[in-house]
C-alpha positions as CSV (number, residue, x, y, z in Angstrom):
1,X,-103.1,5.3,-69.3
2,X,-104.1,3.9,-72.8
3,X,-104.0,7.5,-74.3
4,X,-100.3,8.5,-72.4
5,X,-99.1,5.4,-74.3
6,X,-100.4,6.9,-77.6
7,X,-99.1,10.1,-76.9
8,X,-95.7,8.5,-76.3
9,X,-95.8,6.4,-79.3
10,X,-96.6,9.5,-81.8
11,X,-94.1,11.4,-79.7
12,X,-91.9,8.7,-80.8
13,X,-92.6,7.9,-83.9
14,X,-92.7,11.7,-85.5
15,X,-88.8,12.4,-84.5
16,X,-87.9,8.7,-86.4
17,X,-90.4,9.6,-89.9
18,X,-89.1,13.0,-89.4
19,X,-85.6,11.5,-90.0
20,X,-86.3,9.4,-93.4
21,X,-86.6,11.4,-96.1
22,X,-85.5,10.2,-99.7
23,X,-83.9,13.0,-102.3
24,X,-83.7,12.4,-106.1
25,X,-80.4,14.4,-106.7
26,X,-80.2,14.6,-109.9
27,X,-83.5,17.0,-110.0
28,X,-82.7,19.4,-106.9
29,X,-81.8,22.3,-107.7
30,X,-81.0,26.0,-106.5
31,X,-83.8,27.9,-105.2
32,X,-82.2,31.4,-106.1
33,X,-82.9,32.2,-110.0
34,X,-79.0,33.4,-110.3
35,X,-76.3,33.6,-108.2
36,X,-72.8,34.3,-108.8
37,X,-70.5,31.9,-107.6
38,X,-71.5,29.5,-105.0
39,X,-75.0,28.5,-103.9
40,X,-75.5,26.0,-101.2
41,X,-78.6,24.4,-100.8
42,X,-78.7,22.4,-96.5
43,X,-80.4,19.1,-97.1
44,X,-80.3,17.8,-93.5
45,X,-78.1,18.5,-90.4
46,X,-77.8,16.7,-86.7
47,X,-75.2,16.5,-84.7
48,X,-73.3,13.9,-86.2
49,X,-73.2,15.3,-90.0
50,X,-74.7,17.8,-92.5
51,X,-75.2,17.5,-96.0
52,X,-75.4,19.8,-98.7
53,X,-76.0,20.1,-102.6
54,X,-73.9,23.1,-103.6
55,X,-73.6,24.5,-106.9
56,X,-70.0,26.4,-108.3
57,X,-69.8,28.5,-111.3
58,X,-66.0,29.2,-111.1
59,X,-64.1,27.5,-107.9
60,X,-63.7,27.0,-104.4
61,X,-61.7,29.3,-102.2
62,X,-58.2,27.2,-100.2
63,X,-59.5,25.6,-97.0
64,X,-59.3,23.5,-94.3
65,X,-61.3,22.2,-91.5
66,X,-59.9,21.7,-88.0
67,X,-62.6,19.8,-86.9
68,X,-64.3,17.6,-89.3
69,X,-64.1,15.2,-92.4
70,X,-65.9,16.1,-95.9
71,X,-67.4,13.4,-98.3
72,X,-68.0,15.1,-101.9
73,X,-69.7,13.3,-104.6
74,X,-69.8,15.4,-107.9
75,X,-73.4,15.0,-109.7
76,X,-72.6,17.5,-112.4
77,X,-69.7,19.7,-114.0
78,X,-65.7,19.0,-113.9
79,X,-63.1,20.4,-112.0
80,X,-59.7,20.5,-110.4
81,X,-59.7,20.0,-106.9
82,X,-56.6,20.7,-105.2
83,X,-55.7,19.0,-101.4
84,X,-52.4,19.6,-99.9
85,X,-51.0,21.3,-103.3
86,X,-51.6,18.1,-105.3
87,X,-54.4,19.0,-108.3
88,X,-56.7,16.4,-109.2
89,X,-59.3,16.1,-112.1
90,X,-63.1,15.5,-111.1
91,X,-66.1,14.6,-112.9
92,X,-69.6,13.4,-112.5
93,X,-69.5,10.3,-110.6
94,X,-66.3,11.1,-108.3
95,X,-66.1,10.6,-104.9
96,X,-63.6,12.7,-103.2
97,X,-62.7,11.9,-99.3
98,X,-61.3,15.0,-97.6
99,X,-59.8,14.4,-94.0
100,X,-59.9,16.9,-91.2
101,X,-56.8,19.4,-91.9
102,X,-56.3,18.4,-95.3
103,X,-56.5,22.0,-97.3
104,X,-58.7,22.4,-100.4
105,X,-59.4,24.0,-103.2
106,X,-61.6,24.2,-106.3
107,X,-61.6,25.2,-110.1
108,X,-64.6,24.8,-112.2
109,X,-63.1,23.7,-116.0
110,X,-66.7,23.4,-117.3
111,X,-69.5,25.5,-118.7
112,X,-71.8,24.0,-116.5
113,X,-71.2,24.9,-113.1
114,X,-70.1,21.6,-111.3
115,X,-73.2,20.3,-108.7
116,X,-71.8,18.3,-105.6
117,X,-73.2,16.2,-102.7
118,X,-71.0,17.5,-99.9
119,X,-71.7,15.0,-96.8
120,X,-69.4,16.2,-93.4
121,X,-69.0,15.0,-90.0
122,X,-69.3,16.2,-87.8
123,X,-71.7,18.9,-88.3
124,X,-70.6,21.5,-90.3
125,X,-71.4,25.1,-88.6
126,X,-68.5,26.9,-89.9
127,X,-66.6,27.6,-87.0
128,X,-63.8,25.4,-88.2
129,X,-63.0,26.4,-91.3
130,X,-60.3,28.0,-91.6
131,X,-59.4,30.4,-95.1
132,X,-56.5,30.4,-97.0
133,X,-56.8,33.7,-98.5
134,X,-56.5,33.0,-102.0
């Protein structure tokens, strides 16, 4: 009985410290040595949200998604991010909200390529995003 209790309580507590884990943004970066345009880089995923760091050199294709909300907070770089045909300037520090169906764009104006925190809910497997073609 005593160890069945044990076994239940590291059952239990592995999936909760599996769960808490701390990142220090400002020093993750890509694991590929180049890439060309995009690189996205999954931090965690369940079935409430995902979050990503993602790197741009030169801009986001027009988007939307059918299903779920986006949370971006720039960490690096500028930009013009454009949602429904309204442009907006971005910098380190901005926190952009992005509502299901709302299309989006982006355009890098810096050298550095612009490093995001993309947060989105619920999670984000691609199946609702829907392209532009732009």
């Amino acid at each position: 009985m005593k160890n069945g209790l044990l076994l239940l309580l590291l059952l239990l507590s592995a999936g909760w410290v599996r769960g808490q884990r701390i990142y220090n943004l400002p020093n993750v970066q890509p694991n590929a040595a180049d890439f060309e345009n995009i690189f996205t880089l999954p931090l965690e995923s369940d079935e409430l949200s995902s979050s990503f760091v993602i790197w741009i050199k030169k801009s986001v294709p027009a988007h939307f998604h059918r299903e779920h909300s986006e949370q971006v907070l720039v960490l690096a770089g500028e930009g013009i991010i454009q949602m429904n045909g309204q442009g907006y300037r971005i910098v380190a520090g901005d926190l952009i909200n992005i509502p299901k169906g709302v299309a989006h764009s982006v355009s890098v104006t810096s050298q550095e390529p612009m490093k995001v925190l993309s947060i989105q809910s619920p999670r984000f497997d691609g199946k609702d995003r829907v392209n532009l073609g732009q």
